[in-house]
N, C-alpha and C positions, 0 to 999 in steps of 0.2 A: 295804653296799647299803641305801639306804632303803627302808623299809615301803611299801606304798601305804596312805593311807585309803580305806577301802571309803565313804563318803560323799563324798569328795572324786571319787573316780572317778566317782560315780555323778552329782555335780554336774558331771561335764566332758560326760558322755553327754546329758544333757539341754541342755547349750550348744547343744551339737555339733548336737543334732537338731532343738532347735525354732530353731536359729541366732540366738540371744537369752539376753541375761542376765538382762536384765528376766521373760520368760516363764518361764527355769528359776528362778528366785526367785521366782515366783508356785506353781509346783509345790512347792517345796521348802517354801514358808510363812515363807522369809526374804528377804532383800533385796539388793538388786543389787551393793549392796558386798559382802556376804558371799559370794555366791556368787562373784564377782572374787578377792575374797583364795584361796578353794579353789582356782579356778584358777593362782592366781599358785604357791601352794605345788605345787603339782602339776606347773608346769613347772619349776619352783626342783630338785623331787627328781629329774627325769627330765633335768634339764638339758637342755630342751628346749623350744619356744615351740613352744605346741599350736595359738592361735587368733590371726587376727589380726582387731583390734579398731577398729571404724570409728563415724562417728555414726550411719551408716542401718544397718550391717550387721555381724553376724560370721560368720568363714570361717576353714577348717579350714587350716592350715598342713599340706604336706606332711608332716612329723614328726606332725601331729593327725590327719590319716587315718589314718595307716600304723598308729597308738594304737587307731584304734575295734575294731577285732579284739580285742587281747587285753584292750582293757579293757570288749569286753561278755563276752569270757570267764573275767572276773576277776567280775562282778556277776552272772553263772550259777552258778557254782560256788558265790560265798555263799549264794546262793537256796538251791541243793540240799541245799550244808549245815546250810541253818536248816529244811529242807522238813517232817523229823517233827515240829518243837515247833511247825509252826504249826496252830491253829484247823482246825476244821470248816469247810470253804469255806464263802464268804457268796456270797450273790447280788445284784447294782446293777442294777437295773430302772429304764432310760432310757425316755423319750419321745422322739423326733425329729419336727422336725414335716417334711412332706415338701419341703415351698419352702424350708427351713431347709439341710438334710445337706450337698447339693453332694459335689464331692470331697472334701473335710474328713473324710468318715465312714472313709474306710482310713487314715489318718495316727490317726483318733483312736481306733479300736481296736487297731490297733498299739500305741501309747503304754500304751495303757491295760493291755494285756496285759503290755507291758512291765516297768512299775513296780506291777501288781495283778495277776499271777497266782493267786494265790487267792480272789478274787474272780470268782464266773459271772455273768459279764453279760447280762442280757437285753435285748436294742434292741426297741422298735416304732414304727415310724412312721406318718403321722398326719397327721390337719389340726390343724392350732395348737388352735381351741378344743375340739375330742375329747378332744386330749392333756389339757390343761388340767383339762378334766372329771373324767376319770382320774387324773390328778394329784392335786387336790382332795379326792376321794371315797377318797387313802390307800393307791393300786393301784400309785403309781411311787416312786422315790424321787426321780427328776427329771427336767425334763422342759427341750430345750430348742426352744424355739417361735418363731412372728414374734409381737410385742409386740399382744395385744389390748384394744382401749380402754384405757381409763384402769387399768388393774390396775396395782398400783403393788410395790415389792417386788424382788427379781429381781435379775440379775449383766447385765449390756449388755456380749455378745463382740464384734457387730459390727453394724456399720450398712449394708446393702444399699443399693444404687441397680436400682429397675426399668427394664426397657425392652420395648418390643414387634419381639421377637424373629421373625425370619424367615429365608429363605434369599434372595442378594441377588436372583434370578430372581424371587421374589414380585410380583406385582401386585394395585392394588386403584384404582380408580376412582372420584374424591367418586360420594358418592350411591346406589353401591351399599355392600349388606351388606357390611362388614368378617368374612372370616369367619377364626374365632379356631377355636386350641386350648388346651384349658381342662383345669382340674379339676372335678369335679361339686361343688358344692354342699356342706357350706359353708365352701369353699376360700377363707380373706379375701383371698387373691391377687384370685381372679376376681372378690371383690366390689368392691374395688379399681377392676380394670380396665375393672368394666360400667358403675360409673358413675361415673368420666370418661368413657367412651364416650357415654354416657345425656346429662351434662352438656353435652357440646362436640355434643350434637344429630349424631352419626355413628350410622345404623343397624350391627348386627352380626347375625351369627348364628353357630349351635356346629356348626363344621366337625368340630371333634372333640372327644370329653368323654373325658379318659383316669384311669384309676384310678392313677396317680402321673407326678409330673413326670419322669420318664426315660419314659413315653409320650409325655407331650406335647411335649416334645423331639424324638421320635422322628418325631411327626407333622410337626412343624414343617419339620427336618433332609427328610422326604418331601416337601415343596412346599405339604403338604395344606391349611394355615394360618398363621398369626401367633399368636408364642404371648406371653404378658406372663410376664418372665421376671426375677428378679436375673440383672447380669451377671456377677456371683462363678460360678453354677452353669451358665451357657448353653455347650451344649457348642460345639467347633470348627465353624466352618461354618454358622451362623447369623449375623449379624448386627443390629445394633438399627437397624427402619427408620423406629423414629418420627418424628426429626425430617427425613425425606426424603419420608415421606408424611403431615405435620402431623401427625402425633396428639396428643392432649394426652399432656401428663408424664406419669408414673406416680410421682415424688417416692422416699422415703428409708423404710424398713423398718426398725427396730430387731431385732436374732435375741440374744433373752433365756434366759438359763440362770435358772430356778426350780429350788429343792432346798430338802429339808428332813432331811439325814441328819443325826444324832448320831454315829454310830459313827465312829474316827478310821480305819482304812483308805476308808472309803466314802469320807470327804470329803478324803483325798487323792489318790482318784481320781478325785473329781470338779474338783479342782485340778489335776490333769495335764489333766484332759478341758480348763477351758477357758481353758487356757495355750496346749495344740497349736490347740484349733478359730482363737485370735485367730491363732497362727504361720501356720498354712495356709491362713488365707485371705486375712490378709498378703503 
């Protein structure tokens, strides 16, 4: 019977999860061919074809599912075994900014847990430049945010497109208030949104100011107003009614990973972090 490599399995689980070779060879800190070869050998031992491999996609072959079982209870057991010799837990201190997370943020503490359980992770979420702030002044160890002004630097996970988000029942009338649901101040979302608003000469006013986009969602989802939204994160049952009731564009949002860790477990969780956030929101 052949061995398994405990690195080889661990490269089929990270395929298998972010459904990408490319992405698990950004985790691993190697490259798309190596990670292919782990796989190739790994179905060579099990004589068995675990993935099958497309230009837009990869997917688990029946024999590849029926695998995730015991090969995440093959990469538990080494954990366990290696459990005394390791370190004093550390702790990775994230920023998220809040227009950033989306659903992304359960796939990426899974992941994270994953492949860095000895690692305590601390999240806070945030407006982009707070975070920033905080970041800066040596209080995170990263932070990931919408791209502000010219700040140069940074890792580009992905590119948003906004919309002004509603329920399709919404009305609004030229000439009257447009009235929005918002973050308070200084949300670059909403600065963003007020002036296009401001520009294309549309009165507005603040139907609703919520202390995070899962309220202003909330409000929106309620009737209450129009919220400016990425459509990565807008939940079910909103719609974009900009261009059904003119509004101007809202354009393209950069969501940037800042880091400044040394230590090598931190930066290869911070290399799992934003391998899953590009998968999920893929």
């Amino acid at each position: 019977m052949t061995a398994l490599d405990i690195p080889t399995v661990q490269a089929f689980l990270l395929v298998a999860e972010l459904e990408s070779f490319t992405r698990a060879a950004e985790v691993l800190g190697t490259t798309q061919a190596a990670v292919s070869m782990k796989l190739q050998r790994l179905e060579s031992a099990l004589h068995k074809r675990l993935v099958e491999r497309s230009p837009r996609a990869v997917r688990l072959t029946a024999d590849g599912a029926s695998f995730l079982t015991p090969a995440r209870a093959l990469i538990e057991a080494h954990e366990r075994a290696l459990a005394p010799a390791r370190p004093v837990a550390q702790q990775l201190s994230l920023g998220i900014s809040d227009h950033a997370a989306g659903p992304e943020l359960v796939p990426l503490m899974q992941r994270l847990n994953a492949v860095a359980p000895q690692l305590m992770l601390s999240v806070t979420t945030g407006f982009s430049r707070e975070l920033l702030d905080v970041y800066d002044a040596g209080k995170l160890d990263a932070v990931i945010v919408r791209q502000e002004g010219s700040r140069r630097g940074g890792e580009k996970l992905i590119e948003d497109e906004f919309g002004w988000f509603a329920v399709p029942r919404f009305a609004w009338r030229r000439g009257e208030a447009l009235k929005l649901a918002v973050l308070a101040p200084p949300c670059g979302v909403r600065a963003i949104a007020l002036r296009a608003l401001d520009k294309a000469g549309i009165p507005w006013s603040e139907a609703f100011v919520g202390g995070g986009v899962t309220a202003v969602a909330a409000a929106a989802i309620a009737g209450l107003a129009l919220a400016p939204l990425a459509r990565r994160i807008a939940p079910t049952g909103l719609i974009d009614m900009g261009p059904a009731l003119g509004l101007p564009r809202l354009g393209v949002s950069k969501v940037m990973l800042y880091s400044k860790v040394a230590d090598p477990a931190k930066r290869s969780a911070l290399r799992t972090l934003s391998a899953t956030f590009r998968s999920a929101a893929g």
